[in-house]
N, C-alpha and C positions, 0 to 999 in steps of 0.2 A: 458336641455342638449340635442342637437341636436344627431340622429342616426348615424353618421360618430363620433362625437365624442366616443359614446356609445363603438362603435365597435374598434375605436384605442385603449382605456381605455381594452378593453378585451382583445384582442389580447396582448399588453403589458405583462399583466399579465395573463394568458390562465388555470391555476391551480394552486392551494396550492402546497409545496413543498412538493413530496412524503416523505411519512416515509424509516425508514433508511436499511431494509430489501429491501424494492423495488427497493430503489437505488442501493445497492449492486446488487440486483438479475441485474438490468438493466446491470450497468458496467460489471457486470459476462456476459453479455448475455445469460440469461436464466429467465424465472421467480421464483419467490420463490414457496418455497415447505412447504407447512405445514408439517412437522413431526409425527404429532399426530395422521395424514390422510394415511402415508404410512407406509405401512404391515412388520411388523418385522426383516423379512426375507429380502425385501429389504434393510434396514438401516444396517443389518448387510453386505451385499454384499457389499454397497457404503463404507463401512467400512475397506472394503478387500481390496477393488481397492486404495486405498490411501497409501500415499509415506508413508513409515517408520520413524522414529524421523532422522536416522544415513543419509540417504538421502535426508530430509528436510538440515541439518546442511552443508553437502556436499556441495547442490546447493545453501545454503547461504552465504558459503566460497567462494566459486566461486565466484558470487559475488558481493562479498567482495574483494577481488583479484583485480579483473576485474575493481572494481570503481578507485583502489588506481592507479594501472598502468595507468589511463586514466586519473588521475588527477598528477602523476609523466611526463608525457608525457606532459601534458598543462602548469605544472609550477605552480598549485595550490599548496596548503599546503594541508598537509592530517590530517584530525582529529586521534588522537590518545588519548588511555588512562594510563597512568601510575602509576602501582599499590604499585608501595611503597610509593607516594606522597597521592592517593587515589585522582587523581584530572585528568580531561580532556586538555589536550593541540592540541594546531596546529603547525604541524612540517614543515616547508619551506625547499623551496630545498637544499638551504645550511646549512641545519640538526640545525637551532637555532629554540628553542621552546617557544611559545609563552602560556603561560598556563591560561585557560579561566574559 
């Protein structure tokens, strides 16, 4: 195997695929933090600064909201659940439901 080839074959593939912490940390933009490494008093502070349950819920309602108007606006069907059948449908604009 000739050294051009060597180097396209490398390049190609450049590293293993990180594990699944690093990939998070990446997407997050940050690196990962071992836990076990940082001081008590910090973990309780990153603790403090984080959204409450009633506010996590809030900003998921939102949306929530927010998908459906923008798929009522384009004319998609919207996923729904209905709990006396106990079964998922998709509701089209002309309100027939399709149950999946």
């Amino acid at each position: 195997m000739g050294e051009t080839e060597k180097a396209e074959r490398f390049d190609a593939n450049p590293s293993p695929r990180p594990d699944r912490k690093a990939r998070a940390a990446a997407v997050m933009g940050r690196q990962p933090a071992d836990l076990k490494k940082v001081p008590v008093s910090r973990r309780k502070a990153n603790a403090a600064n984080a959204l409450s349950a009633n506010e996590m819920t809030a900003i998921f309602s939102d949306a929530v909201s927010q998908d459906i108007e923008l798929k009522r606006k384009k004319g998609l069907p919207i996923a729904r659940y209905d709990p006396e059948s106990g079964q998922a449908y998709l509701e089209s604009q002309d309100g027939s439901r399709v149950y999946v």
